[in-house]
FIDRENMAR-34245 format. One record per residue (C-alpha): x, y, z; residue number from 1. Coordinates in nm, 4 decimals, padded with zeros to 6 digits. Example, Ala and Ser with C-alpha at 12.3 -4.5 7.8 and 13.67 -1.06 7.14 Angstrom:
// FIDRENMAR-34245
+----------+----------+----------+-----+
!       xx !       yy !       zz ! pos !
+----------+----------+----------+-----+
!  01.2300 ! -00.4500 !  00.7800 !   1 !
!  01.3670 ! -00.1060 !  00.7140 !   2 !
+----------+----------+----------+-----+
//
This chain:
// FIDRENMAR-34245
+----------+----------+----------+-----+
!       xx !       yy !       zz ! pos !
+----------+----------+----------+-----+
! -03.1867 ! -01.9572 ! -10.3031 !   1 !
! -02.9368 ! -01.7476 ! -10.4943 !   2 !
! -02.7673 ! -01.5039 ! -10.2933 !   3 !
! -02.6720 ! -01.1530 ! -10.4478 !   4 !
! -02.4538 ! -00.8830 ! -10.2955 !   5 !
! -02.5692 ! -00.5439 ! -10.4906 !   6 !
! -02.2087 ! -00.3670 ! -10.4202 !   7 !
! -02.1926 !  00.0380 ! -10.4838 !   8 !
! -01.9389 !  00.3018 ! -10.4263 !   9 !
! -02.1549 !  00.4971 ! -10.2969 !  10 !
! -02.5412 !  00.6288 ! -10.2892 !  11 !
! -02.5368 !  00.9875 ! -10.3253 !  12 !
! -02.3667 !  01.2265 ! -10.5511 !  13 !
! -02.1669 !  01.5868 ! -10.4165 !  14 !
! -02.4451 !  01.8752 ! -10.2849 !  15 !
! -02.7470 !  01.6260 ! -10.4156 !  16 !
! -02.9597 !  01.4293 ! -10.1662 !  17 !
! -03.0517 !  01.0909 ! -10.3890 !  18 !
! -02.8918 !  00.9762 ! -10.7226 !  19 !
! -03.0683 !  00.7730 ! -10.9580 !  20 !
! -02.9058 !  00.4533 ! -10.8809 !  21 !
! -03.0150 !  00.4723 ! -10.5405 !  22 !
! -03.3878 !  00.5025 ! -10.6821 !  23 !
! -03.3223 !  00.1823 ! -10.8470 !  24 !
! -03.1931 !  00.0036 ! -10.5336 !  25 !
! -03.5376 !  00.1602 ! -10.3203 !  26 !
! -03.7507 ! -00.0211 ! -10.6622 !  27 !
! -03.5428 ! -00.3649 ! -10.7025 !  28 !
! -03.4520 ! -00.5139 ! -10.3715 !  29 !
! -03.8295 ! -00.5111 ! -10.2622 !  30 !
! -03.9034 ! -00.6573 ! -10.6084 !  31 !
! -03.6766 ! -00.9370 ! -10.6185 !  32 !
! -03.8500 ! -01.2646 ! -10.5476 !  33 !
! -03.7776 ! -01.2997 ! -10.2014 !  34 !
! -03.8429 ! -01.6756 ! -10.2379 !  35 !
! -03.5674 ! -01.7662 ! -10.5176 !  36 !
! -03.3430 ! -01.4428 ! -10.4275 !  37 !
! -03.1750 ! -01.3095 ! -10.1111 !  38 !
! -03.0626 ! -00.9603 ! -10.2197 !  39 !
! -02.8650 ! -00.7417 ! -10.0202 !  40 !
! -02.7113 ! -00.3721 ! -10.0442 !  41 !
! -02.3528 ! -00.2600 ! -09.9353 !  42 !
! -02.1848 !  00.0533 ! -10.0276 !  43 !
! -01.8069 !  00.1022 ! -09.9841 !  44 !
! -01.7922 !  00.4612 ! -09.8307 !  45 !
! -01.9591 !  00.6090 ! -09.5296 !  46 !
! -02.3101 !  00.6559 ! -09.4990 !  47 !
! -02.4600 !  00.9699 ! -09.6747 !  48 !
! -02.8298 !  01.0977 ! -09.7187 !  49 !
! -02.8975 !  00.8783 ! -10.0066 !  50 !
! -02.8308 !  00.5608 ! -09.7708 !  51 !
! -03.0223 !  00.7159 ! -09.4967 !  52 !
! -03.3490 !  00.7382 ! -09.7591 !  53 !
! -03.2890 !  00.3963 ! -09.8663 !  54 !
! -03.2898 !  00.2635 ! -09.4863 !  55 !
! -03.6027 !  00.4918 ! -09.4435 !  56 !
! -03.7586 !  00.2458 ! -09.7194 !  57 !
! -03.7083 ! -00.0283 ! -09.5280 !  58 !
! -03.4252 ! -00.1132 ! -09.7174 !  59 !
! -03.0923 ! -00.2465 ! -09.5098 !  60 !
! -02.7376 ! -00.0617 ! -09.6192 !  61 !
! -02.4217 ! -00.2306 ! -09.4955 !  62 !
! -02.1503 !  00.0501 ! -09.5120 !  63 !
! -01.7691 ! -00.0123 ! -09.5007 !  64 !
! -01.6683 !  00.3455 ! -09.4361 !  65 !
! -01.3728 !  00.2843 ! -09.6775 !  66 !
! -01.1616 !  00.5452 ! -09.9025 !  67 !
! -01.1432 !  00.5427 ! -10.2569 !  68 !
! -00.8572 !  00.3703 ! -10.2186 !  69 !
! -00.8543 !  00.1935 ! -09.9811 !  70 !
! -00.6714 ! -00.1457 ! -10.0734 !  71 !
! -00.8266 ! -00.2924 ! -09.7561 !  72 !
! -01.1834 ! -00.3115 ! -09.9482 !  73 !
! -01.1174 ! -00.6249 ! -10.0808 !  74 !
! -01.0010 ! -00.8196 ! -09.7698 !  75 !
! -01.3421 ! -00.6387 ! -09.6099 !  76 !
! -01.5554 ! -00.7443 ! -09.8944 !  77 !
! -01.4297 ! -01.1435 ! -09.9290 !  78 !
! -01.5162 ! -01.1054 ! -09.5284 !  79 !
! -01.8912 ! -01.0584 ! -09.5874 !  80 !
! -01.8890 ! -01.2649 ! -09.9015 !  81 !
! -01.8111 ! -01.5739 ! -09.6463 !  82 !
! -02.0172 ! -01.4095 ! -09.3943 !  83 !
! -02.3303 ! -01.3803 ! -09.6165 !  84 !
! -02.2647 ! -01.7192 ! -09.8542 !  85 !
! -02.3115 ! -01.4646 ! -10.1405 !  86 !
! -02.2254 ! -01.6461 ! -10.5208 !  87 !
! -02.2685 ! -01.2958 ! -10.6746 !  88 !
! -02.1139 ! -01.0199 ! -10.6598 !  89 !
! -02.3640 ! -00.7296 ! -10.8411 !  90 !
! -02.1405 ! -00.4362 ! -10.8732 !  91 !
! -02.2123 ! -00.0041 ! -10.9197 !  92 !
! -01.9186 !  00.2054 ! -10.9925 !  93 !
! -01.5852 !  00.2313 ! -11.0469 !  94 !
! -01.4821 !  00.1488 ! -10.7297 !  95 !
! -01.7046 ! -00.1495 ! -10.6211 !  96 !
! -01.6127 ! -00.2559 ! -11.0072 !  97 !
! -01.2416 ! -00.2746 ! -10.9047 !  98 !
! -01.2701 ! -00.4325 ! -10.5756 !  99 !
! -01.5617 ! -00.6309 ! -10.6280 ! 100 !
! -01.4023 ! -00.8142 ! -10.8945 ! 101 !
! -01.0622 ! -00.8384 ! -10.7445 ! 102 !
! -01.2499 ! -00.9685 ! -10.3746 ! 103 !
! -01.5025 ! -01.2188 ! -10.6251 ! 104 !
! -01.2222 ! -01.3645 ! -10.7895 ! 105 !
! -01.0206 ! -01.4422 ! -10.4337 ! 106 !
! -01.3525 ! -01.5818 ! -10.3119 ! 107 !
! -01.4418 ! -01.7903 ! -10.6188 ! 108 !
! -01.8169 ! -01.6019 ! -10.6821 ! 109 !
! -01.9607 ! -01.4297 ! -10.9947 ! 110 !
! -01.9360 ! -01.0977 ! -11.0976 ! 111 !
! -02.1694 ! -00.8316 ! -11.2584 ! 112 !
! -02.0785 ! -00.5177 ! -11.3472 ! 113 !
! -02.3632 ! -00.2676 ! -11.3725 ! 114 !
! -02.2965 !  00.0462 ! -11.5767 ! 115 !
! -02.5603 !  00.3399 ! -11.5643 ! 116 !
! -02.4416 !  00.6078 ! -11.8098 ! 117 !
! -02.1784 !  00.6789 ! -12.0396 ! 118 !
! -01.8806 !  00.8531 ! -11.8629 ! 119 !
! -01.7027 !  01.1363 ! -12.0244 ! 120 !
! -01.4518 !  01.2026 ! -11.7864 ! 121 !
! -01.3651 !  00.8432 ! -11.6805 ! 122 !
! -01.0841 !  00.8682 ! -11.4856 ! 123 !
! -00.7683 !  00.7919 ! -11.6567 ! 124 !
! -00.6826 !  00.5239 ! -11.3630 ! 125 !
! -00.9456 !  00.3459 ! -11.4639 ! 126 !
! -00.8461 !  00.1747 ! -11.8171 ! 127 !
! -00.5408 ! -00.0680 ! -11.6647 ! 128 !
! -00.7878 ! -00.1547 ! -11.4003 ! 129 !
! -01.0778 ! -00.2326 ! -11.6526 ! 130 !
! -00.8267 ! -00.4013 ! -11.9044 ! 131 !
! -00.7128 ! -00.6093 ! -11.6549 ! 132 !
! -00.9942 ! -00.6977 ! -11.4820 ! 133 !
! -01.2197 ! -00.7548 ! -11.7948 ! 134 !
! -01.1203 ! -01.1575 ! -11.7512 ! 135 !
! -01.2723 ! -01.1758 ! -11.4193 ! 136 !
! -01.6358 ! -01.0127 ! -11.5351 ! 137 !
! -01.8802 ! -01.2737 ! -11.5493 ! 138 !
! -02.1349 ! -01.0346 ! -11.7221 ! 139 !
! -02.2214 ! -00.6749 ! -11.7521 ! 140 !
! -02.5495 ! -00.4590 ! -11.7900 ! 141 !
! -02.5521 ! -00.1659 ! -11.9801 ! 142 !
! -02.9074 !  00.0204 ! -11.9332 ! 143 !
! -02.8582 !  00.1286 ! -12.3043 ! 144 !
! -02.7334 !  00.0459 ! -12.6172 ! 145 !
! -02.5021 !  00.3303 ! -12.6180 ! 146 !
! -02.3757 !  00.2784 ! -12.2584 ! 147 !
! -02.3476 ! -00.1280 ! -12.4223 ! 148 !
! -02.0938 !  00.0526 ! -12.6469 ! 149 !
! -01.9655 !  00.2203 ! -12.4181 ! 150 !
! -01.8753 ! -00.1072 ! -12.1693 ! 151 !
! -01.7278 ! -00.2483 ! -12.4752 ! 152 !
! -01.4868 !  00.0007 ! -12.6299 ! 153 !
! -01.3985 !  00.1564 ! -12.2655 ! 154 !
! -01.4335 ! -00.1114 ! -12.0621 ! 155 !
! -01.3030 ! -00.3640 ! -12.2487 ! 156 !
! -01.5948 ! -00.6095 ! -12.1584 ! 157 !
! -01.6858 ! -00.8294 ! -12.4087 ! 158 !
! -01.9881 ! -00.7272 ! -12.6279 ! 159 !
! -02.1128 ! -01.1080 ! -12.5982 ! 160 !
! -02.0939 ! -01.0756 ! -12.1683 ! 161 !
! -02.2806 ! -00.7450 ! -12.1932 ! 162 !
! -02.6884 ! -00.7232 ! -12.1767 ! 163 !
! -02.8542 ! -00.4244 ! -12.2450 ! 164 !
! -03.1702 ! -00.3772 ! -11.9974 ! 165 !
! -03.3077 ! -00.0237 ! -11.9879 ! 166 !
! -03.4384 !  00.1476 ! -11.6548 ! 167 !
! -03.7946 !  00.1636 ! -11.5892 ! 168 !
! -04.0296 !  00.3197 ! -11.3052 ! 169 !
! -04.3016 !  00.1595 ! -11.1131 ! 170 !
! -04.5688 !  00.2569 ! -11.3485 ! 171 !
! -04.8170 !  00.2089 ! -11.0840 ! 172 !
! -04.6757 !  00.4505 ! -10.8598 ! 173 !
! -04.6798 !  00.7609 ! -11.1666 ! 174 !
! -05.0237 !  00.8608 ! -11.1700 ! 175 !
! -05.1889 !  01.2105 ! -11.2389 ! 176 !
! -05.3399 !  01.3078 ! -10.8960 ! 177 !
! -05.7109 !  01.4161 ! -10.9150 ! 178 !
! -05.8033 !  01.8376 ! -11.0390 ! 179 !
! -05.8247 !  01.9469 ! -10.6888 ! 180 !
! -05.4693 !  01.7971 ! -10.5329 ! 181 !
! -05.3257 !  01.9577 ! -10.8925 ! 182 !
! -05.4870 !  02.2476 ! -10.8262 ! 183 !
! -05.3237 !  02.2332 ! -10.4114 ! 184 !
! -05.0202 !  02.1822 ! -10.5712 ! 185 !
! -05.0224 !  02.4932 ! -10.8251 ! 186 !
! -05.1352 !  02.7039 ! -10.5222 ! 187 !
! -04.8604 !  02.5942 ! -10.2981 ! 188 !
! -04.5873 !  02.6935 ! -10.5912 ! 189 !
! -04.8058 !  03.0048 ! -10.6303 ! 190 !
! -04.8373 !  02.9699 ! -11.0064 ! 191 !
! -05.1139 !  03.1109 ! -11.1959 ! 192 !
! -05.3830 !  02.8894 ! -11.3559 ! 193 !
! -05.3297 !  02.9941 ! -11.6965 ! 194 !
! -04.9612 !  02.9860 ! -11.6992 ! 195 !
! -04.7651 !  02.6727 ! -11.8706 ! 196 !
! -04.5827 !  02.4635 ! -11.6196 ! 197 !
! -04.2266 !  02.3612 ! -11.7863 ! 198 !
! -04.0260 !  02.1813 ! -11.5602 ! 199 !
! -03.7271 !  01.9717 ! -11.5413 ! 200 !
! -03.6797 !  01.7075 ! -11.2440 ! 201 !
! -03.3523 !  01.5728 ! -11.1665 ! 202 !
! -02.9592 !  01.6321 ! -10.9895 ! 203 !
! -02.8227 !  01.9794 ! -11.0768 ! 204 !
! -02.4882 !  01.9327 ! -11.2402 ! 205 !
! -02.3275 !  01.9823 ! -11.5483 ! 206 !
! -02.4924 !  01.6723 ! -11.7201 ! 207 !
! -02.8398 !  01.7704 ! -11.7397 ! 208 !
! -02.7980 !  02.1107 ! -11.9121 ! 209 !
! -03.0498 !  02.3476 ! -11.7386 ! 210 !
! -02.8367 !  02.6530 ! -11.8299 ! 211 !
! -02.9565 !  02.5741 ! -12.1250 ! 212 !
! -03.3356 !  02.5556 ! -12.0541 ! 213 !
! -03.3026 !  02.8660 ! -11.8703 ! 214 !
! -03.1259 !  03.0427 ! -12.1564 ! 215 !
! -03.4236 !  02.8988 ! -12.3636 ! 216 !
! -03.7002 !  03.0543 ! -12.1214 ! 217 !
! -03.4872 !  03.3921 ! -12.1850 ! 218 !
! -03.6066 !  03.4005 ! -12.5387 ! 219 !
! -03.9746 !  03.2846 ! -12.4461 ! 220 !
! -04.0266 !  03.5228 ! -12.1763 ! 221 !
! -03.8936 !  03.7984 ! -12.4044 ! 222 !
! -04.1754 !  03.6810 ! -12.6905 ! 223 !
! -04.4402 !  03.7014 ! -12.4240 ! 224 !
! -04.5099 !  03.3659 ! -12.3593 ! 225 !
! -04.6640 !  03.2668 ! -12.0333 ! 226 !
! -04.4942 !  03.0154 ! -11.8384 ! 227 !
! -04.3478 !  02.9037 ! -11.5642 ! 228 !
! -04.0175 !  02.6675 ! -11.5169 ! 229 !
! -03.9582 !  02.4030 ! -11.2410 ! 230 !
! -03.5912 !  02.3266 ! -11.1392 ! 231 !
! -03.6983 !  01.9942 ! -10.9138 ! 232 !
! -03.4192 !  01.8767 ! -10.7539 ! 233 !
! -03.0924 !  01.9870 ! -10.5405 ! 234 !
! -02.7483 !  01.9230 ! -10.6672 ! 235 !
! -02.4130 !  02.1074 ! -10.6685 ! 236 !
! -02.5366 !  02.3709 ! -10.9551 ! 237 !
! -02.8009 !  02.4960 ! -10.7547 ! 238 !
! -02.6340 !  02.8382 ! -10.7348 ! 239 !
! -02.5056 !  02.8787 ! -11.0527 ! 240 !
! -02.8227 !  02.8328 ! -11.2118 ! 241 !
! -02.9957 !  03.0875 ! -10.9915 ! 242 !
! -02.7228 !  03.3837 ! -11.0408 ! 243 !
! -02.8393 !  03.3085 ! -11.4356 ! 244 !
! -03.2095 !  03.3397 ! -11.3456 ! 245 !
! -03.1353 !  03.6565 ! -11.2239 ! 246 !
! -02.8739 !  03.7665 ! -11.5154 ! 247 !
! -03.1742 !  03.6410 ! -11.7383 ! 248 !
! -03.4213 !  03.8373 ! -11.5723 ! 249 !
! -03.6640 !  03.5723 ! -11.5318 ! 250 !
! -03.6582 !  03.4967 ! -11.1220 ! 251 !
! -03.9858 !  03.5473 ! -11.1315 ! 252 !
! -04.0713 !  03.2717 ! -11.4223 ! 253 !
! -03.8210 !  03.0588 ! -11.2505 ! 254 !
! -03.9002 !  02.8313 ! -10.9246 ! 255 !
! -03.6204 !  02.6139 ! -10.7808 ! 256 !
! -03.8190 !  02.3860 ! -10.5722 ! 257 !
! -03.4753 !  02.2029 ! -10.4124 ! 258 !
! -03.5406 !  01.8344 ! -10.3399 ! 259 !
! -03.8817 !  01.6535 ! -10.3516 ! 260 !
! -04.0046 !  01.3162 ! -10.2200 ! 261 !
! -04.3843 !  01.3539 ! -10.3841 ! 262 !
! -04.2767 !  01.3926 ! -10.7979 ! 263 !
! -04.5972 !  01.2155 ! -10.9048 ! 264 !
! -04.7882 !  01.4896 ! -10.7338 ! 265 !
! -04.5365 !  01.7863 ! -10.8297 ! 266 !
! -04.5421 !  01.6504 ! -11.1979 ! 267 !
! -04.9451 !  01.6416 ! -11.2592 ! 268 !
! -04.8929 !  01.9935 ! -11.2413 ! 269 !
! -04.6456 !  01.9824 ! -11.5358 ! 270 !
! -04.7237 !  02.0708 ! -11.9178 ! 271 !
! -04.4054 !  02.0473 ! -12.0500 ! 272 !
! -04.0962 !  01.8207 ! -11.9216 ! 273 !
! -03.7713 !  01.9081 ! -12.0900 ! 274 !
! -03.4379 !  01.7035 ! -12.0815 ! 275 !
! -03.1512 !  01.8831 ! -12.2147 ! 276 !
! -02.8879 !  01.6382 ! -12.0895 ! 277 !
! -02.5119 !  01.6588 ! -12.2680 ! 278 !
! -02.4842 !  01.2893 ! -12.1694 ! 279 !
! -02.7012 !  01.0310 ! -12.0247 ! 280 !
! -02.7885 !  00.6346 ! -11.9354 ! 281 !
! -03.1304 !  00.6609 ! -11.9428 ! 282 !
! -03.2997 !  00.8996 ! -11.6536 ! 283 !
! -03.5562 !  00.7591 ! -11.4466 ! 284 !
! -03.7200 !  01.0693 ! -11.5082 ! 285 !
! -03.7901 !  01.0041 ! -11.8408 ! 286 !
! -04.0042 !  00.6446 ! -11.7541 ! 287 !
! -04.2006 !  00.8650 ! -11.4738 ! 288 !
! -04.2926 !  01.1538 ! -11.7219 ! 289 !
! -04.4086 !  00.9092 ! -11.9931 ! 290 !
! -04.6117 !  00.7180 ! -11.7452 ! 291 !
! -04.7890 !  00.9972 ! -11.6277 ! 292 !
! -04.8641 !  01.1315 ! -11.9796 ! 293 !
! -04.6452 !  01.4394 ! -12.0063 ! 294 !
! -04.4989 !  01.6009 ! -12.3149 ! 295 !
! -04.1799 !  01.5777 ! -12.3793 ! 296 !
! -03.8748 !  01.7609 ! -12.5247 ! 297 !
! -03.5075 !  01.6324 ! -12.4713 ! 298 !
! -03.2008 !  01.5956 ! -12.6233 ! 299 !
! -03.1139 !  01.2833 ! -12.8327 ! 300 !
! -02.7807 !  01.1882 ! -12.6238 ! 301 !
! -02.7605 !  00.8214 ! -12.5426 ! 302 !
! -03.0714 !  00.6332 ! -12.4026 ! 303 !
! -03.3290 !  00.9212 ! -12.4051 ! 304 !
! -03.2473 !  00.8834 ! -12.8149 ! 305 !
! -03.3024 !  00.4785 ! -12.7366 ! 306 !
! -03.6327 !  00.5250 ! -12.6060 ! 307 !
! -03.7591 !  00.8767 ! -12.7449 ! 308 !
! -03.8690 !  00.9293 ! -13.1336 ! 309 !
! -03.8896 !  01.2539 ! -13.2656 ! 310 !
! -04.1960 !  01.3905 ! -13.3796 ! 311 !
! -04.3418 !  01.0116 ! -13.2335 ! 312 !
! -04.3526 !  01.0036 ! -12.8409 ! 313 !
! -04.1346 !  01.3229 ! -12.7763 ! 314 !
! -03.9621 !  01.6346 ! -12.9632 ! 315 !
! -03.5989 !  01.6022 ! -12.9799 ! 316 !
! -03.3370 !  01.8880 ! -13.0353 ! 317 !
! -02.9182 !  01.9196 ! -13.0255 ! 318 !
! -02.7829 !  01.9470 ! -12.7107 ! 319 !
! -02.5890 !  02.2632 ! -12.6160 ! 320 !
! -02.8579 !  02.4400 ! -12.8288 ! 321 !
! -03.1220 !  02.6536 ! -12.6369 ! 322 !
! -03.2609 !  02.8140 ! -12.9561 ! 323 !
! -03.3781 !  02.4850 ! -13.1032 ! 324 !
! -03.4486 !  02.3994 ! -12.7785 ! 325 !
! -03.6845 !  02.7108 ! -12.7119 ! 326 !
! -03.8365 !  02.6498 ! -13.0562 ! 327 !
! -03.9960 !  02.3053 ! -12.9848 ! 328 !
! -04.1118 !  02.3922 ! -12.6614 ! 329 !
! -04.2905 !  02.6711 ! -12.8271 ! 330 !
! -04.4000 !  02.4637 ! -13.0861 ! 331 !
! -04.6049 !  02.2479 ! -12.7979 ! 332 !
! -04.7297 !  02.5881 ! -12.6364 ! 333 !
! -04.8508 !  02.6871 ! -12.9668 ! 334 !
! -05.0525 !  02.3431 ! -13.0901 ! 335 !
! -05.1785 !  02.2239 ! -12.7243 ! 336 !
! -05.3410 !  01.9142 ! -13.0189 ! 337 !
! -04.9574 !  01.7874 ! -13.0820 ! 338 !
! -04.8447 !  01.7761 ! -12.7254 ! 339 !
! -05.1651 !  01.5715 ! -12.6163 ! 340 !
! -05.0516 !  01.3557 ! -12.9403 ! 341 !
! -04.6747 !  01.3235 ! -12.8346 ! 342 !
! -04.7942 !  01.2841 ! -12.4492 ! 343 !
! -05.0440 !  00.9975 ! -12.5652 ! 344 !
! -04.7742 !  00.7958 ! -12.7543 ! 345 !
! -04.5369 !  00.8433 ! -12.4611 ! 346 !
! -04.7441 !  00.6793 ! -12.2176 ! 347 !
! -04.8234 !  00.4166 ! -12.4436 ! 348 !
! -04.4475 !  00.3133 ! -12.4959 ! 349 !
! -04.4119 !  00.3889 ! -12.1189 ! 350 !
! -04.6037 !  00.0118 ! -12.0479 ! 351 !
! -04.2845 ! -00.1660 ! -12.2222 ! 352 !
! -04.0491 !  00.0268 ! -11.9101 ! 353 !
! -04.2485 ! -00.1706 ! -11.6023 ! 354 !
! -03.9761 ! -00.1602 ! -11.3242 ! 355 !
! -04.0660 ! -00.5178 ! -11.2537 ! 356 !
! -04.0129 ! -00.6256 ! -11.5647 ! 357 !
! -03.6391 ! -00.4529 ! -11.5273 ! 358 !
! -03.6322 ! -00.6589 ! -11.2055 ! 359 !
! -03.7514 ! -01.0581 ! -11.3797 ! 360 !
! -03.4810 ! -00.9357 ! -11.6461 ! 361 !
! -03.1508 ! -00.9209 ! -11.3597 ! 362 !
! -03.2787 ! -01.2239 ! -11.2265 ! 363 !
! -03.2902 ! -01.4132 ! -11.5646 ! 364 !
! -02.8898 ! -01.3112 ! -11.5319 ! 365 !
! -02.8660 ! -01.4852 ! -11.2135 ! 366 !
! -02.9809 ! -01.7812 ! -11.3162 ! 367 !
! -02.7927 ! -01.8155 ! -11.6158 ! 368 !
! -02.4807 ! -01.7222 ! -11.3630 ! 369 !
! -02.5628 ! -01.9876 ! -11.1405 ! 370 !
! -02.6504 ! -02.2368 ! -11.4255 ! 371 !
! -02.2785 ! -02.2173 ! -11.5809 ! 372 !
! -02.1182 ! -02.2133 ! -11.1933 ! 373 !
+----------+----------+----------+-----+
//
């Protein structure tokens, strides 16, 4: 039995009720083989909605209620590595990155450090803790390429410790619901049956760039086309982004739906799923929309260029650019054919982006770990 402490700084992100890595956590630790793996989940701050979902899936969250920095982390961390017997140390975030290691090292266990996007604004703190602290990191996981680079050149882990090993969904779980629920489901957003659905599911902050969708259903609405844009999610932007509907003058093509648990159901009502991120990992969102056959347009920026091929699975346009952006979701509206095409080839590729096979992947990284121990 190889026992893994999954370490994160926290679960939730400002004004938004679950962040992506928390998705992961309520997909992996019920996926791990419970036979060969004891896997367990502790966050370093107090508990916030995202760890009160998690414990709603039946998943156990030991929280330390600790600052940012809060030096005593790593005396309370090498306290439940001795309590639990854990030999690795599986670590989210800056934070757990920098105490994890530091409390690992003390307690003579492995070390994993996870990284989920690439960071922009890394905090300037963190390079003399990463440059020190590289020597002490067993092995990291980048869920890109880019975010590989990334851990390499920022991090200063080295490229031969890293393994790339994109997200994925549980496929099974992101299926269209029947004509009837869909047609429940329009009703209950009250949108018309020959309107368009375009919609874009995720956290609303500055990463995922839905001024810029909006600015691109502007210029739609003003050419007359009929649609309809979902804002799924809840987030700190949530505001902002309505005050623009309304300077737009399109609060009436505009539906902020705020958080939802039920996105298979709420997405076999979409047409159209856009992602105009400025910077990404890989969004989760991205596996669930190809699995349940949707078109897509996004931005190329990091893994959604890893996984999406222009004019192939997806349409891809420059980020920061709503006119391109408008133009290929027009494109779709225009040639219904193409977007079956696109959606076709995107659920196809989904099948190589099984959660479970993102799951037998980490634990092929444990073993190795415990083989060289």
């Amino acid at each position: 039995m190889i026992k893994v402490l999954h370490v994160a700084d926290k679960f939730g992100v400002r004004g938004s009720s679950v962040h992506g890595v928390s998705r992961l956590f309520s997909w992996w630790l019920p996926r791990f083989d419970a036979g060969r793996y004891d896997v367990r989940l502790v966050g370093l701050r107090k508990p916030d909605e995202a760890c009160e979902s998690l414990q709603r899936h039946g998943i156990e969250v030991r929280s330390l209620n600790k600052g940012k920095f809060d030096v005593s982390t790593v005396s309370a961390l090498v306290g439940i590595i001795k309590q639990s017997g854990a030999q690795i140390l599986h670590l989210h975030g800056y934070g757990s990155s920098n105490f994890g290691r530091v409390a690992a090292r003390a307690a003579g266990v492995k070390t994993i450090v996870h990284e989920h996007f690439v960071d922009p604004a890394m905090p300037a703190y963190q390079t003399p803790f990463d440059y020190a602290l590289a020597r002490w990191t067993d092995r990291g996981i980048a869920v890109s390429a880019s975010v590989k680079a990334f851990m390499v050149r920022r991090r200063f882990i080295p490229a031969e410790r890293v393994d790339v090993i994109f997200n994925g969904a549980p496929l099974d779980e992101f299926q269209p619901v029947n004509g009837e629920a869909a047609a429940v489901e329009r009703r209950r957003w009250q949108i018309p049956q020959d309107t368009t659905v375009v919609a874009s599911i995720g956290r609303l902050d500055e990463q995922k760039g839905n001024r810029y969708l909006l600015e691109a259903a502007a210029q739609l609405v003003r050419r007359g086309r009929r649609l309809t844009v979902l804002i799924v999610g809840d987030g700190p932007l949530m505001d902002a982004l309505k005050t623009q509907c309304r300077q737009l003058q399109i609060e009436r093509e505009v539906i902020f739906t705020g958080y939802q648990t039920d996105i298979p159901r709420i997405q076999s009502i979409v047409d159209i799923q856009v992602f105009p991120s400025l910077w990404e990992g890989t969004p989760l969102t991205l596996f669930e929309a190809m699995a349940m056959q949707r078109s897509v347009v996004a931005t190329p920026v990091d893994g959604l260029g890893e996984v999406l091929r222009h004019g192939e699975n997806a349409f891809l346009v420059p980020p920061r650019d709503p006119d391109r952006l408008a133009a290929a979701i027009e494109a779709l509206l225009l040639n219904p054919r193409e977007a079956e095409r696109l959606a076709a080839q995107a659920l196809r590729d989904s099948r190589g982006f099984d959660i479970q096979r993102t799951v037998e992947s980490i634990q092929r990284i444990y073993d190795g770990l415990m083989e060289t121990a």
